[in-house]
PyMOL Python script that loads the backbone (N, CA, C, O; Angstrom):
from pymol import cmd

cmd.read_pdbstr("""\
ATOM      1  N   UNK A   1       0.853  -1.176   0.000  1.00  0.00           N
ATOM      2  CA  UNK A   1       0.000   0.000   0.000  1.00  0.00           C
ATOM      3  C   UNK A   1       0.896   1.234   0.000  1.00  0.00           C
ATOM      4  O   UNK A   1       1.602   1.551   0.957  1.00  0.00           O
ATOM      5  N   UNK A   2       0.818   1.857  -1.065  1.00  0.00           N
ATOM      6  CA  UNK A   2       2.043   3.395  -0.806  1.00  0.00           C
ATOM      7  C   UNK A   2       1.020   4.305  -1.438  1.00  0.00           C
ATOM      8  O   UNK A   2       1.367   4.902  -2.458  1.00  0.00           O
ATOM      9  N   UNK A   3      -0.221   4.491  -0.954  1.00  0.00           N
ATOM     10  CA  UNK A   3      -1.356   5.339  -0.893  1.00  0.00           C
ATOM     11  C   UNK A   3      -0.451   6.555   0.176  1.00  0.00           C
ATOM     12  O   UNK A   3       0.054   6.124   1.212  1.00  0.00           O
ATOM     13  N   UNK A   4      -0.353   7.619  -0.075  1.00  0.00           N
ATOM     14  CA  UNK A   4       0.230   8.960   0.497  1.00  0.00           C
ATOM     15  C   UNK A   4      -0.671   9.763   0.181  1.00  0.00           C
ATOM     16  O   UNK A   4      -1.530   9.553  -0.674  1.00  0.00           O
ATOM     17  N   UNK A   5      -0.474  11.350   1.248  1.00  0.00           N
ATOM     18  CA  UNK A   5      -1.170  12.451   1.270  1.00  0.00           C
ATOM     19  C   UNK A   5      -0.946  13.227   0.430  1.00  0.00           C
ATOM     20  O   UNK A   5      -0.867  12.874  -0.747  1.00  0.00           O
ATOM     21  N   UNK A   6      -0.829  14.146   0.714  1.00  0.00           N
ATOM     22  CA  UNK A   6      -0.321  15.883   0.013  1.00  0.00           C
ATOM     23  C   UNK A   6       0.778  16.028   0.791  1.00  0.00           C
ATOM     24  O   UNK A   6       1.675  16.686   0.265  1.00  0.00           O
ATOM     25  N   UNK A   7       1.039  15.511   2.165  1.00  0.00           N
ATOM     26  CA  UNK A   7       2.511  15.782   2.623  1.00  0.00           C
ATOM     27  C   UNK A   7       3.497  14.944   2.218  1.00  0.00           C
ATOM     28  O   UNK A   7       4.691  15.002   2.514  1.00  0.00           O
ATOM     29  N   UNK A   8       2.613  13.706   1.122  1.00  0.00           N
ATOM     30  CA  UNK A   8       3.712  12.774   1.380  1.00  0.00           C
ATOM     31  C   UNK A   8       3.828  11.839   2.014  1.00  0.00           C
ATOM     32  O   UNK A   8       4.521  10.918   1.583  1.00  0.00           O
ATOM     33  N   UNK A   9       3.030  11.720   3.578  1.00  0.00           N
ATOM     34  CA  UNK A   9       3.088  10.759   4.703  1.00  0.00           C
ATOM     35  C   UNK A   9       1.806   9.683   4.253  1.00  0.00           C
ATOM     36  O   UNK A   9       0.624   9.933   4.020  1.00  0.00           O
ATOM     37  N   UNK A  10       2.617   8.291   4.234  1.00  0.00           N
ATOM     38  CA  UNK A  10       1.594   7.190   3.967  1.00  0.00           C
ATOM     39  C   UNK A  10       0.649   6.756   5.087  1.00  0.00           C
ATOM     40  O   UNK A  10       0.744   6.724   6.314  1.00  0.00           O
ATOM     41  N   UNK A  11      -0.184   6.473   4.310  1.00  0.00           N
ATOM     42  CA  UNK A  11      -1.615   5.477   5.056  1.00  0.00           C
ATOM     43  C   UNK A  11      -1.183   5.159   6.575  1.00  0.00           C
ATOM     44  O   UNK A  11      -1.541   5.742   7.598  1.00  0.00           O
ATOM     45  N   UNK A  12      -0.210   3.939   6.408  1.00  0.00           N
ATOM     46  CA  UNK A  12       0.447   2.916   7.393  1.00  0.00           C
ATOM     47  C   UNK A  12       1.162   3.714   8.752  1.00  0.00           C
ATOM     48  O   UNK A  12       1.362   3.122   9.813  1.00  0.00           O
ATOM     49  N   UNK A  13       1.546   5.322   8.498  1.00  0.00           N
ATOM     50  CA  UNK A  13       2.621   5.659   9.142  1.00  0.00           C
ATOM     51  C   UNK A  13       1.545   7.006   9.691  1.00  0.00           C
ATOM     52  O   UNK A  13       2.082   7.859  10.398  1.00  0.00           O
ATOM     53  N   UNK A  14       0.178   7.157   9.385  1.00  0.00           N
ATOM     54  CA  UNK A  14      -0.590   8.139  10.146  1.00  0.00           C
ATOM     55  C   UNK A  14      -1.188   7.996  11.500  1.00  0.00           C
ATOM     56  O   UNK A  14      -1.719   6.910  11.731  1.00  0.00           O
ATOM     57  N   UNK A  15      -1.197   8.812  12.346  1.00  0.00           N
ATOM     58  CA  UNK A  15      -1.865   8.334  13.723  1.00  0.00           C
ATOM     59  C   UNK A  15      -3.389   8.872  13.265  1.00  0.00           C
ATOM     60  O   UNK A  15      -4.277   8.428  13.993  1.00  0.00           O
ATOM     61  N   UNK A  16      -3.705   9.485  12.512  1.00  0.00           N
ATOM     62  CA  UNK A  16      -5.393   9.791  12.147  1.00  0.00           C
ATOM     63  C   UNK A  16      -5.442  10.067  11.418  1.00  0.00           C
ATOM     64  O   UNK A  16      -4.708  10.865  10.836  1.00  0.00           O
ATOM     65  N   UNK A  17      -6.512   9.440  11.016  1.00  0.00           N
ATOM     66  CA  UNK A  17      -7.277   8.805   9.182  1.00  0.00           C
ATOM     67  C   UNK A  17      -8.638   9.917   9.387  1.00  0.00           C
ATOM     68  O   UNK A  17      -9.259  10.333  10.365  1.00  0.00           O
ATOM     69  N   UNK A  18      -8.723  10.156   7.748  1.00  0.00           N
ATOM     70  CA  UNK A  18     -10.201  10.391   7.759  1.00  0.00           C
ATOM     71  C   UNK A  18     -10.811   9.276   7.541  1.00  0.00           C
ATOM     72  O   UNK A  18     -10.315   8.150   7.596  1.00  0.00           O
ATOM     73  N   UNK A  19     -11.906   9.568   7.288  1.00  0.00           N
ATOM     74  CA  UNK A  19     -13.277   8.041   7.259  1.00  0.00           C
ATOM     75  C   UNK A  19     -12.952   7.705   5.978  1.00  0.00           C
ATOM     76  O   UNK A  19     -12.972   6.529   5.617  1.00  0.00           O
ATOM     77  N   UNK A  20     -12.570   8.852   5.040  1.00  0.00           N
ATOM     78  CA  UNK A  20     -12.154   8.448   3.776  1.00  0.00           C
ATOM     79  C   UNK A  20     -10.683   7.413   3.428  1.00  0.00           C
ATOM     80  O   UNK A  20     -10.568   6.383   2.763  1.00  0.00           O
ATOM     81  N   UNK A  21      -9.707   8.212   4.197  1.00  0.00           N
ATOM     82  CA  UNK A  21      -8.555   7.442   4.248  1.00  0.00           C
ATOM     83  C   UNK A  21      -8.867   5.875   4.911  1.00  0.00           C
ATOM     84  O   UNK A  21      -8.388   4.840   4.447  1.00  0.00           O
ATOM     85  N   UNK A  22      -9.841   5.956   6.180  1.00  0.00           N
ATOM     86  CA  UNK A  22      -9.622   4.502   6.931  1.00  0.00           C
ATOM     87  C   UNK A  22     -10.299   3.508   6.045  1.00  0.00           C
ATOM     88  O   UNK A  22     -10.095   2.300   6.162  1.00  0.00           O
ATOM     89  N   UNK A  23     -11.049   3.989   5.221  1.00  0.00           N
ATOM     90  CA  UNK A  23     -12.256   2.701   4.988  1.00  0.00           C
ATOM     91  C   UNK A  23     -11.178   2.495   3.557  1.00  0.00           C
ATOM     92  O   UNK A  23     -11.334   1.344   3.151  1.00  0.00           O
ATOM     93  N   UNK A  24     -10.322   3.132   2.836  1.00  0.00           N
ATOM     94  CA  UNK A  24      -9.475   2.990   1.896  1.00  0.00           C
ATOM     95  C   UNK A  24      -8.346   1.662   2.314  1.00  0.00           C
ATOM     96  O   UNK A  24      -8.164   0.559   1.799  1.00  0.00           O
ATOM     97  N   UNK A  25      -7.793   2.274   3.347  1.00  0.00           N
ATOM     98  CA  UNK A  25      -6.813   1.094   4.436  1.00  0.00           C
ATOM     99  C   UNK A  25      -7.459   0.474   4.888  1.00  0.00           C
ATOM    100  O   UNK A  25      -7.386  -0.302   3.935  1.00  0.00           O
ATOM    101  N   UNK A  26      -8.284  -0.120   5.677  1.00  0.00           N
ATOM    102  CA  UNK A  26      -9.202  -0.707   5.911  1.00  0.00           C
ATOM    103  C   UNK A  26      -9.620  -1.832   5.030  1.00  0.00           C
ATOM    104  O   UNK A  26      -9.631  -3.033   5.298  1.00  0.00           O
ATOM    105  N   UNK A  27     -10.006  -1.149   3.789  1.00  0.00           N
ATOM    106  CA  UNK A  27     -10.946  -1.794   3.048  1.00  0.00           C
ATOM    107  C   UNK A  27     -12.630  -2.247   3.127  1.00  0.00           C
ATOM    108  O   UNK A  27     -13.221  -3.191   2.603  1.00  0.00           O
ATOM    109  N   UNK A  28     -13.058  -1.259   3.921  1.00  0.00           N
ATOM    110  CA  UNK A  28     -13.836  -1.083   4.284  1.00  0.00           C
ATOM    111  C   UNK A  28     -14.747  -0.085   3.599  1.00  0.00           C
ATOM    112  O   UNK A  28     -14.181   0.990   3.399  1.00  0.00           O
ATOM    113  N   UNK A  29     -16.366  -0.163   3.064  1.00  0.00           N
ATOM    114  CA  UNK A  29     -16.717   0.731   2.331  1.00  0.00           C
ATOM    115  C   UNK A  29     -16.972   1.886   2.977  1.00  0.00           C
ATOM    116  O   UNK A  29     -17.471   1.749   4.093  1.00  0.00           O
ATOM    117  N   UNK A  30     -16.851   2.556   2.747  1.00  0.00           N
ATOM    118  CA  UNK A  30     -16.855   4.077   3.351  1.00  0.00           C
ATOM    119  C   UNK A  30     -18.713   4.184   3.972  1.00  0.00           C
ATOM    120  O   UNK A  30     -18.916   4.713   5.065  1.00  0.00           O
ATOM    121  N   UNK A  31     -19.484   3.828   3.434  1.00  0.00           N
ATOM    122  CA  UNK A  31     -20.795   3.727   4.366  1.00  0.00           C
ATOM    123  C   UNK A  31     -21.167   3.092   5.231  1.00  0.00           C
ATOM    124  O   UNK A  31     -22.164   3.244   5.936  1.00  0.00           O
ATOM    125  N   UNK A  32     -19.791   1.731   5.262  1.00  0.00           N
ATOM    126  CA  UNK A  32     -20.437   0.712   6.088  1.00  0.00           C
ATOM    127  C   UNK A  32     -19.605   1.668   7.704  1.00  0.00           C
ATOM    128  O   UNK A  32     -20.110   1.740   8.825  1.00  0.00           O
ATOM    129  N   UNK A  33     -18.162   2.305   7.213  1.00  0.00           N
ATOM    130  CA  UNK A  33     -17.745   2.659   8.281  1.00  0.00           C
ATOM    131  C   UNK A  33     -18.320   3.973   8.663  1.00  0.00           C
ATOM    132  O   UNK A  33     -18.099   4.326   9.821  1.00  0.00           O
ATOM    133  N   UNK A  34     -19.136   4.899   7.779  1.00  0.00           N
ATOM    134  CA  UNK A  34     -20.082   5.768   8.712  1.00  0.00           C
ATOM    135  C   UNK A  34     -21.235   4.888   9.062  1.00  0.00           C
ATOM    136  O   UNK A  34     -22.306   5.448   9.299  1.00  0.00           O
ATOM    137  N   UNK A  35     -21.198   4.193   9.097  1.00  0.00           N
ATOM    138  CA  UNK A  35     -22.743   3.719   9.485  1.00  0.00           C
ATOM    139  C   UNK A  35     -21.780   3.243  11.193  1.00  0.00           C
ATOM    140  O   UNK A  35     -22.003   3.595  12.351  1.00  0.00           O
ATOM    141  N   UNK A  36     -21.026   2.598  10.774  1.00  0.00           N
ATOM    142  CA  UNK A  36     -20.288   2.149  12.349  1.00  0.00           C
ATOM    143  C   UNK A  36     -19.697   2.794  13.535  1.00  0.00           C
ATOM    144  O   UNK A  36     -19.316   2.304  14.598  1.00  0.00           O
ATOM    145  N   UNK A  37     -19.712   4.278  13.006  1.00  0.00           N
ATOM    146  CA  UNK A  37     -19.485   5.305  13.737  1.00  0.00           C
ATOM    147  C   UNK A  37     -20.788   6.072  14.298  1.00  0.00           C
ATOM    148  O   UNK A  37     -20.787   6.540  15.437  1.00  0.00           O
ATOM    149  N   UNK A  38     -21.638   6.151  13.638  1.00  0.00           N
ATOM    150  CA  UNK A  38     -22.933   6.566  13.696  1.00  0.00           C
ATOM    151  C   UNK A  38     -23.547   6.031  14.721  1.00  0.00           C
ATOM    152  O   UNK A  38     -24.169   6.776  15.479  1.00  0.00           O
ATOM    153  N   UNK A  39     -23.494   4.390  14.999  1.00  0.00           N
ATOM    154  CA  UNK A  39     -23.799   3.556  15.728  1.00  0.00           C
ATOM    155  C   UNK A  39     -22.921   3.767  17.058  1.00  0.00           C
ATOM    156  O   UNK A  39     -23.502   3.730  18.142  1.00  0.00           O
ATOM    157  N   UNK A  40     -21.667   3.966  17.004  1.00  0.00           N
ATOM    158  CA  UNK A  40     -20.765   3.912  18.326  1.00  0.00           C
ATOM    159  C   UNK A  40     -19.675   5.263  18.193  1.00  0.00           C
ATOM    160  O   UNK A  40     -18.457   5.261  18.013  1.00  0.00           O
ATOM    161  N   UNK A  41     -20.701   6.477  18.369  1.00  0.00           N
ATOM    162  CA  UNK A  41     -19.811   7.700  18.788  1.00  0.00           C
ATOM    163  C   UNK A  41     -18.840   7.745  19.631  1.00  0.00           C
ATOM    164  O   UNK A  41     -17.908   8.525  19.433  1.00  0.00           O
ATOM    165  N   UNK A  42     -18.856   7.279  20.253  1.00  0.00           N
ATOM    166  CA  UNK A  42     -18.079   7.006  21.865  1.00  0.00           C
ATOM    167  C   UNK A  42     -16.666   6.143  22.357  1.00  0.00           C
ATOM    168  O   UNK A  42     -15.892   5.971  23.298  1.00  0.00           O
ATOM    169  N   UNK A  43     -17.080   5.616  20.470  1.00  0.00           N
ATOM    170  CA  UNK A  43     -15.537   4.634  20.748  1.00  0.00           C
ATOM    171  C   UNK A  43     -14.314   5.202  20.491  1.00  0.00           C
ATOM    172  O   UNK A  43     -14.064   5.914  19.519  1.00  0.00           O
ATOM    173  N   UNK A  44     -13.573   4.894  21.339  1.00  0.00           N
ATOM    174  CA  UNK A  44     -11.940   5.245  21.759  1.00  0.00           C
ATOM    175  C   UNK A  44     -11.432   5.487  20.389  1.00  0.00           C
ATOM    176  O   UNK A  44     -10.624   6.409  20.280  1.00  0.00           O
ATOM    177  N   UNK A  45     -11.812   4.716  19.143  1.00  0.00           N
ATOM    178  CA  UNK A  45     -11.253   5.274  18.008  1.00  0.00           C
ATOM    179  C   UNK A  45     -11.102   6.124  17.258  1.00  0.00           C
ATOM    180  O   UNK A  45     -10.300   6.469  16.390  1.00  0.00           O
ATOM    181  N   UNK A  46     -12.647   6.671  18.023  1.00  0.00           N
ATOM    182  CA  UNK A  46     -12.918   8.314  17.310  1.00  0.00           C
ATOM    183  C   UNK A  46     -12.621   9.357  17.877  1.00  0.00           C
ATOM    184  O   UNK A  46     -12.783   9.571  19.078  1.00  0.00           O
ATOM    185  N   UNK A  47     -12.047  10.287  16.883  1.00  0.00           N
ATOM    186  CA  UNK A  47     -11.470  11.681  17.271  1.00  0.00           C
ATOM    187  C   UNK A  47     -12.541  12.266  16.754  1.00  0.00           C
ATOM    188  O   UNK A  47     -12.938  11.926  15.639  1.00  0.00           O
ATOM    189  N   UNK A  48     -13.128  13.167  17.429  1.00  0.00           N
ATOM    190  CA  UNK A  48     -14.164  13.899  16.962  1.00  0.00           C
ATOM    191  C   UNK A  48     -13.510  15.669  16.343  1.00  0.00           C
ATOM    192  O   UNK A  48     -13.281  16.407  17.302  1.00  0.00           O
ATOM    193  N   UNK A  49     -13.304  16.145  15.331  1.00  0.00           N
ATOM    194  CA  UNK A  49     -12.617  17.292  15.151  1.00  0.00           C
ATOM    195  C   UNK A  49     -14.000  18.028  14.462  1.00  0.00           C
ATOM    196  O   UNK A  49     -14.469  17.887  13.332  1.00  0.00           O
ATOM    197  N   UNK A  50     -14.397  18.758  15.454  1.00  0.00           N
ATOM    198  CA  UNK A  50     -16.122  19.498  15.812  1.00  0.00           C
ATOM    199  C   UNK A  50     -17.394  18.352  15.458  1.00  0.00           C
ATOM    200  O   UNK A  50     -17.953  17.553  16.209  1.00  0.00           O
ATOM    201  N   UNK A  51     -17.590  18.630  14.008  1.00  0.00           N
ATOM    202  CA  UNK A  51     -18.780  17.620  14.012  1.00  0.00           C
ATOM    203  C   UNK A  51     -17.792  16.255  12.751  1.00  0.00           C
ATOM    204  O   UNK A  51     -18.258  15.212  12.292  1.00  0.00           O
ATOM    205  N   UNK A  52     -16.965  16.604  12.629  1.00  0.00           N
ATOM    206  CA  UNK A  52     -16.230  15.526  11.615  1.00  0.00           C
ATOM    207  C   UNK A  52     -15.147  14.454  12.485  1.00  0.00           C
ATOM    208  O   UNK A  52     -14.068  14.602  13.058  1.00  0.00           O
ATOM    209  N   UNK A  53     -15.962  13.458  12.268  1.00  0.00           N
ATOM    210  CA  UNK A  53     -14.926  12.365  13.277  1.00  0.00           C
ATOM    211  C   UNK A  53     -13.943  11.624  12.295  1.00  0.00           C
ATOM    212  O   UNK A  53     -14.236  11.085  11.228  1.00  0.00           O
ATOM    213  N   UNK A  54     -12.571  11.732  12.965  1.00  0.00           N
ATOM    214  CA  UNK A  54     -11.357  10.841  12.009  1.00  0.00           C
ATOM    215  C   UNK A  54     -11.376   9.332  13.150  1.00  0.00           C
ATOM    216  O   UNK A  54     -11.940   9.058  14.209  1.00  0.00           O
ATOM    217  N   UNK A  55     -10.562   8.733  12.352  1.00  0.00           N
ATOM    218  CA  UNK A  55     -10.251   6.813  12.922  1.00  0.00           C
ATOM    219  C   UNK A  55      -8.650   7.506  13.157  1.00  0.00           C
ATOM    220  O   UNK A  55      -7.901   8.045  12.343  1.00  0.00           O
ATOM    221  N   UNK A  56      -8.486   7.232  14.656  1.00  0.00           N
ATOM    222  CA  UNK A  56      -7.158   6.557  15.592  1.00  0.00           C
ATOM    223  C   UNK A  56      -6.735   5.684  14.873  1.00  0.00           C
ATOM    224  O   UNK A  56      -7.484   4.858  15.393  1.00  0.00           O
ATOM    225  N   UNK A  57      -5.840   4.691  13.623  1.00  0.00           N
ATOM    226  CA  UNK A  57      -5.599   4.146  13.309  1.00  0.00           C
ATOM    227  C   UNK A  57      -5.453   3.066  14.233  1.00  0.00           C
ATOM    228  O   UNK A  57      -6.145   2.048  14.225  1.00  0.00           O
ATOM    229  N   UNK A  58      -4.514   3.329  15.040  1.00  0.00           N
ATOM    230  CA  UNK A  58      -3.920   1.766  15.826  1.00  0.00           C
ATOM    231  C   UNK A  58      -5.098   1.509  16.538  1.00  0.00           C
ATOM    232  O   UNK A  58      -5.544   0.416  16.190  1.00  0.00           O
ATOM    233  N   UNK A  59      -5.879   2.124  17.496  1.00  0.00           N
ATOM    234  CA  UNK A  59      -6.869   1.889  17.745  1.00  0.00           C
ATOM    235  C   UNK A  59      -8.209   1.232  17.063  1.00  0.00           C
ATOM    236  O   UNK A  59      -8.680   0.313  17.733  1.00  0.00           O
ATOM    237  N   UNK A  60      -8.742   1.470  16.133  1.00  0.00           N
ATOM    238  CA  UNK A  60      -9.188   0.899  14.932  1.00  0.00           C
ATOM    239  C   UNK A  60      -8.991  -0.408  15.038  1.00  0.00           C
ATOM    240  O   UNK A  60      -9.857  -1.186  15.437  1.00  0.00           O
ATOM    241  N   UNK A  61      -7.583  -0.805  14.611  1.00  0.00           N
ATOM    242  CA  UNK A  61      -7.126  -1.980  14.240  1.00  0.00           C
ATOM    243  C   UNK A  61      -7.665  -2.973  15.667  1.00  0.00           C
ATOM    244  O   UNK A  61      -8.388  -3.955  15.496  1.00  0.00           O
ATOM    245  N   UNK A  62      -7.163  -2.515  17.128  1.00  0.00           N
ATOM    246  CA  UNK A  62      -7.433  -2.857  17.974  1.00  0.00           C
ATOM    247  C   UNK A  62      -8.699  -3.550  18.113  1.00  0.00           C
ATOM    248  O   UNK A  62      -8.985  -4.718  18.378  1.00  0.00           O
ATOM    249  N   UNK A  63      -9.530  -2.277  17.806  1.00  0.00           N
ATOM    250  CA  UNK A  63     -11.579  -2.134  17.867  1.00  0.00           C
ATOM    251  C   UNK A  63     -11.300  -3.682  16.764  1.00  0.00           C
ATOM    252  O   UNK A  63     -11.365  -4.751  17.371  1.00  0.00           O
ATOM    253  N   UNK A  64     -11.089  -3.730  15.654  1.00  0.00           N
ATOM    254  CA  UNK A  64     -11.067  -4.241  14.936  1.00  0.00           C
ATOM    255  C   UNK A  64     -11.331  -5.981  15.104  1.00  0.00           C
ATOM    256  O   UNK A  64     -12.252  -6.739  14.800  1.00  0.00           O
ATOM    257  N   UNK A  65     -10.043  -6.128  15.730  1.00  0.00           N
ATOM    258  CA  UNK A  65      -9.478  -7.364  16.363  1.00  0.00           C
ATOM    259  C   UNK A  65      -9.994  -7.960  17.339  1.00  0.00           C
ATOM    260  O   UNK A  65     -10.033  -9.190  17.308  1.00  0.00           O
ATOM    261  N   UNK A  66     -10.469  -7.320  18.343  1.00  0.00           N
ATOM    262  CA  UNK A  66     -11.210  -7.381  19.589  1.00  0.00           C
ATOM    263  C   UNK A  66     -12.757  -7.400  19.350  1.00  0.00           C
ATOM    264  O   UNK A  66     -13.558  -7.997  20.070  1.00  0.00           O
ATOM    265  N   UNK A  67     -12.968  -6.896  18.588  1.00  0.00           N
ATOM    266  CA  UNK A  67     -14.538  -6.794  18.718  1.00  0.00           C
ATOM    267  C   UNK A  67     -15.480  -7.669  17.729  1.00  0.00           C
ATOM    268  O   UNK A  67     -16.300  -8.566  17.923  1.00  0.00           O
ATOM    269  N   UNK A  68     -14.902  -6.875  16.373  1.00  0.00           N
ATOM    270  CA  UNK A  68     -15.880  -7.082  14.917  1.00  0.00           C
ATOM    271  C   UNK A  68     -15.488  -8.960  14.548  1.00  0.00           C
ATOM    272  O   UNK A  68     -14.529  -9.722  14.673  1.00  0.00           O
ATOM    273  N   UNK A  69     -16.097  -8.982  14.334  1.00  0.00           N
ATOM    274  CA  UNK A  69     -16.069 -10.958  13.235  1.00  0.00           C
ATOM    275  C   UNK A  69     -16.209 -10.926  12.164  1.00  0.00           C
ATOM    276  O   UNK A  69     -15.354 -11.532  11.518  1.00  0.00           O
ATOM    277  N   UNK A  70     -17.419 -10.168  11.314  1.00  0.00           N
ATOM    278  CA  UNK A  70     -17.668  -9.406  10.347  1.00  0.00           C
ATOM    279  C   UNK A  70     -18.444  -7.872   9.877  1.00  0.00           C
ATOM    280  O   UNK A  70     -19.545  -7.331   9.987  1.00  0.00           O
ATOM    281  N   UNK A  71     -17.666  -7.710   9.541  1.00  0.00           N
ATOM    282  CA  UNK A  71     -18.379  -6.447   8.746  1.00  0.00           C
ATOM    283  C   UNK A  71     -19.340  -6.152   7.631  1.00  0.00           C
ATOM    284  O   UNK A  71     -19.615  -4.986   7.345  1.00  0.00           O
TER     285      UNK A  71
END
""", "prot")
cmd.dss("prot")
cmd.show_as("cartoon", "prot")
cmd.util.cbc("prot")
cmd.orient("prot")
C-alpha cells in the first residue's frame, strides 16, 4: 500500500485517518464505516474534530481485532 497524502506521509505511518482514508486502508466501504461510527460515537477510536470524526488508526485496528467478526 504506498497510498500517500499531500505531505507525502503514507496510510500505514498516520496516527489519524479520515473516514475516507480509513475505509481505503481498511478496506472497508466508506458507508459501512459511517454507518459504524454513527452507531458507536463514543468509541476510543474516534477523534471527533467538531462535528467531523477521524479513525485513531492503531486503535481501529485494535476495535477491529477485539470486537468485529464481520463487517
Amino acid at each position: 500500500m504506498n497510498k500517500t497524502n499531500k505531505y507525502g506521509i503514507p496510510l500505514w505511518r498516520k496516527y489519524i485517518l479520515s473516514v475516507q482514508e480509513a475505509s481505503e486502508y481498511f478496506h472497508i466501504g466508506y458507508k459501512k464505516l459511517r454507518k459504524l461510527i454513527d452507531e458507536h460515537p463514543e468509541e476510543e477510536f474516534i477523534l471527533w474534530n467538531g462535528t467531523r470524526p477521524q479513525i485513531k488508526r492503531k486503535l481501529f485496528e485494535q476495535y477491529i481485532d477485539e470486537k468485529l467478526t464481520a463487517i
